[in-house]
KOLMAR-650806 format. One record per residue (C-alpha): x, y, z; residue in one letter. Coordinates in pm, whole numbers, plus 50000, padded with zeros to 5 digits. Layout:
<nodes>
XYZA;...
</nodes>
This chain:
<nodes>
500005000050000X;501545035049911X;500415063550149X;499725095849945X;500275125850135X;498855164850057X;501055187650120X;498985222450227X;499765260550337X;499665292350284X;501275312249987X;504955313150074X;505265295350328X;508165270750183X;505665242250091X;506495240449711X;510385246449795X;509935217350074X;507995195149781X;510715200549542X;513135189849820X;511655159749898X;511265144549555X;514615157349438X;512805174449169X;511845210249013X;508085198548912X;506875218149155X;507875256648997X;508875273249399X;508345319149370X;507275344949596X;503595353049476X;500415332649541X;499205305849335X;502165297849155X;501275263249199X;497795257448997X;498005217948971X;498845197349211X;502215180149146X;503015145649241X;506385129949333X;507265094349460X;509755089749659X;511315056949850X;511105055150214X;514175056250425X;514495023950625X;517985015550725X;516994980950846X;516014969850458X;519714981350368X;520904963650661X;518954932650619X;520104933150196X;523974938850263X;523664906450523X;521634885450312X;523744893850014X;520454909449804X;521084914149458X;518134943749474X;516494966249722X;512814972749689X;512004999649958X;508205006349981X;507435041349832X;505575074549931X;503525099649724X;503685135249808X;501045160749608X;501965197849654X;498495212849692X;498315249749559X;498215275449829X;495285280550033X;493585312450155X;490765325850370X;487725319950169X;488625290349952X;485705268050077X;483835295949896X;485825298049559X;488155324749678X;491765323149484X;491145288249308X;489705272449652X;487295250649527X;489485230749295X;492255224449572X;489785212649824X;489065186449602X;492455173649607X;492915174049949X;489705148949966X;492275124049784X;495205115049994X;495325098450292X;497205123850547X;497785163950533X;501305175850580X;500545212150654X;503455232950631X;503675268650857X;505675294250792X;507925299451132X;510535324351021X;510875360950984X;512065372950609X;511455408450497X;511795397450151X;509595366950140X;505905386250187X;503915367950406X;499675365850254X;498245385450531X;500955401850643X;502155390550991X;504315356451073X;501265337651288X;502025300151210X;499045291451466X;496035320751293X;497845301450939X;497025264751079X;493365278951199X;492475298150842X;492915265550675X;491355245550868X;488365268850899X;488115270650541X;488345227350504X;485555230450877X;483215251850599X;484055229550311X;482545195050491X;479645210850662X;478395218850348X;479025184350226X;476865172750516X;474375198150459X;474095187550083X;474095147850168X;472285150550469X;468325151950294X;468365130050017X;470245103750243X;467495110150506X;464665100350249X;466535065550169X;467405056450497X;463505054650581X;463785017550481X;467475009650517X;468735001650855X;472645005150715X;471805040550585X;470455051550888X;473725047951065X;475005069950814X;472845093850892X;473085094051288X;477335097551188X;476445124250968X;474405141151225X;476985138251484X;479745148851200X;477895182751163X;477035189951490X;481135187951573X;481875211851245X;479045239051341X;481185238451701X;484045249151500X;486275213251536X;487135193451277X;485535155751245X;489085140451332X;488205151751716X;485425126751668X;488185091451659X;488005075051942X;484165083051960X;482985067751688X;484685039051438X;487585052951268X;487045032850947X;483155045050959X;484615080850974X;487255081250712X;484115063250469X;482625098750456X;485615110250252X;485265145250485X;488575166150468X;488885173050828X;488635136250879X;492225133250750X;494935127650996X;497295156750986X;500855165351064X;502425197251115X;505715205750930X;507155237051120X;509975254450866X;512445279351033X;515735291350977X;518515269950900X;520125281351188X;516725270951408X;516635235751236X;517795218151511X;516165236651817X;513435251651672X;512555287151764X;508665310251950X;507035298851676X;507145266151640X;506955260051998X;503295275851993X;502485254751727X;504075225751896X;501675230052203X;498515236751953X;499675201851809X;499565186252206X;496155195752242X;494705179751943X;496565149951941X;498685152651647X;502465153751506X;504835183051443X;508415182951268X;510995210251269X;512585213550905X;514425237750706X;513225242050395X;516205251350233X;518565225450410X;516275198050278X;516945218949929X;520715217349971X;520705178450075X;518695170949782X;521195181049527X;523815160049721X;523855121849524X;526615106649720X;525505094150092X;528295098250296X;528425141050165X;525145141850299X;526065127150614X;528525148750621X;526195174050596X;523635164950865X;526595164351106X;527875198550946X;524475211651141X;524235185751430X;521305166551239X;520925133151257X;518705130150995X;517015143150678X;513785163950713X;512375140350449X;513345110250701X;511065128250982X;508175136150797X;507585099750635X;508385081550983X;505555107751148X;502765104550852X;503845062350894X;502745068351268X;500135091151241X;497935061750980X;499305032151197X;501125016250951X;504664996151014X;506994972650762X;507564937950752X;510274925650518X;510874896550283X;514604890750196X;516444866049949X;519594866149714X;516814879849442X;515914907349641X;515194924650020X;511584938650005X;510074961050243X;506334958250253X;503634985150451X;500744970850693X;498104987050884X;499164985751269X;496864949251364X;497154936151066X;496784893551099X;499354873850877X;496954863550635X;496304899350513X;499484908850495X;500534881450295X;497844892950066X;499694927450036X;502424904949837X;499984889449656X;496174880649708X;496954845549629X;498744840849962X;496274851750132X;493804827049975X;495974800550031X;497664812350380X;499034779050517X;501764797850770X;504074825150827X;507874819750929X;508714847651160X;511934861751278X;512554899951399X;514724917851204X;517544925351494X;517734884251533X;518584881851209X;520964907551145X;522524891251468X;522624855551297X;523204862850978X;521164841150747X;517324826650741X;519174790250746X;521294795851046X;517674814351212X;516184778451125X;519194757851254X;519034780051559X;515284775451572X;514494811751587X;512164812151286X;509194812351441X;506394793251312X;502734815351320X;499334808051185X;496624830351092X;495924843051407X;499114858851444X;499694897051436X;502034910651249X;505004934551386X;507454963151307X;510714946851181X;509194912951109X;511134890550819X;508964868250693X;508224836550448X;505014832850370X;503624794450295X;500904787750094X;498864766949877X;496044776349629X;
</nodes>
């Protein structure tokens, strides 16, 4: 499963300079005026996971297949967009198609980098868009509400819907977003609606190079908004992640990150929150072909995510040989594991964890 992630914020606030970053790319076209970005561009890019390198060198791998991330760089937002203002409408729409918002905030001062209303506020910049997505769903609820209301009159299923619904726009006309609902009502019901302030969403503070590692006022108060609603926040520098992406050889960028007392990438931090944020983890499969890393949903039984491979292991699930990653880095080979008798065997009741390597049995 490949996550797709919307990148959001304000005009100028580094989000197309942080999307061209990422993908190691100039799709995106980065300039100091609203708008400049009018459709959403798309990059791929291959998670980081040091343990699939790890697990390839010892297993001798003749490939690496990491799993991969999409990133969309959503054209900026202003107050008013839920009602067409600056090309609103049309960007709401593709927020309603990825899975998590990255929502970047502006959390530096520059004189010549104009800010859209005039004044740094990263926390008024998180609110204004998500008072413009809190319009944009209640009138999605207002529109499905009645004509759902007439068909539920004989279907039981539908009338759920409708109570959810109910509940859904009685939480927007308060002024919160529908994601304040988890934990209330079921998560997969929820995220069903396809409402935008359903989506999970993570916080991407970008300061100063010089603030990258610390952080700085700003994105402290965004850092405590974060606390109280239950979600992530990462400190990145826009235009470090801009100078490491135009490094190719590893140990330069290293070099780099330890340059600024980083210990990682900005691009590293962001996928390993948005992987935490949806609940998902990696299990790997590793051979002299090749050392795959594969995504699951946090819960997942064996079964299903042998099915992730390839449906026909799930069909024909039979069992799972299990052994956590560190155990086999420390023994060195799947044979040994078995000699040892650390390959564990698991059946279909088994759930699946972070760092397991496994070899899927089945019949069909």
């Amino acid at each position: 499963m490949r996550l797709k992630c919307g990148i959001v914020g304000l005009p100028n606030v580094g989000k197309s300079t942080l999307f061209n970053a990422l993908t190691a790319s100039s799709n995106a076209e980065a300039a100091n005026y609203p708008f400049c970005t009018i459709e959403p561009n798309t990059g791929v890019v291959p998670v980081p996971d040091s343990r699939l390198n790890r697990l390839a060198k010892t297993a001798g791998s003749a490939k690496i297949i990491p799993e991969f991330i999409e990133f969309v760089d959503i054209a900026g937002l202003v107050k008013g967009a839920s009602k067409g203002e600056g090309l609103g409408n049309k960007f709401l729409s593709h927020i309603r198609e990825v899975d998590a918002i990255i929502h970047v905030l502006r959390c530096f001062d520059d004189p010549d980098i104009t800010h859209v209303h005039g004044k740094i506020d990263p926390v008024e910049d998180a609110e204004i868009i998500e008072t413009e997505l809190i319009i944009a769903d209640l009138d999605s609820v207002d529109k499905r509400l009645p004509n759902l209301i007439k068909k539920a009159k004989t279907d039981k299923i539908l009338q759920l819907q409708v109570e959810l619904l109910e509940i859904c726009r009685k939480v927007l006309e308060e002024g919160r977003p529908v994601r304040s609902l988890i934990g209330k009502v079921d998560a997969k019901e929820l995220a069903a609606l396809q409402l935008l302030t359903s989506k999970p969403i993570l916080y991407v503070c970008n300061v100063l190079e010089s603030e990258a590692t610390s952080g700085n006022g700003y994105s402290q108060v965004v850092e405590q908004k974060a606390t109280s609603e239950g979600a992530n926040v990462v400190i990145i520098s826009s235009k470090i992640e801009a100078e490491i992406s135009i490094l190719e050889d590893p140990i330069e960028k290293q070099e780099f990150l330890e340059s600024l007392n980083l210990s990682e990438p900005g691009l590293s931090k962001i996928i390993k929150s948005a992987h935490s944020l949806l609940g998902l983890k990696s299990f790997f499969t590793i051979g002299p072909k090749e050392a795959h890393a594969w995504t699951f949903e946090t819960g997942s039984l064996a079964p299903a995510a042998a099915g992730i491979i390839h449906t026909d292991f799930e069909k024909g699930f039979i069992r799972a040989e299990v052994i956590s990653c560190e155990e086999y880095l420390a023994i060195g080979s799947e044979a040994r594991a078995k000699e040892l008798g650390k390959m564990r065997v698991e059946g279909k009741e088994y759930v699946m964890q972070d760092g397991d390597v496994v070899h899927f049995r089945f019949n069909v």
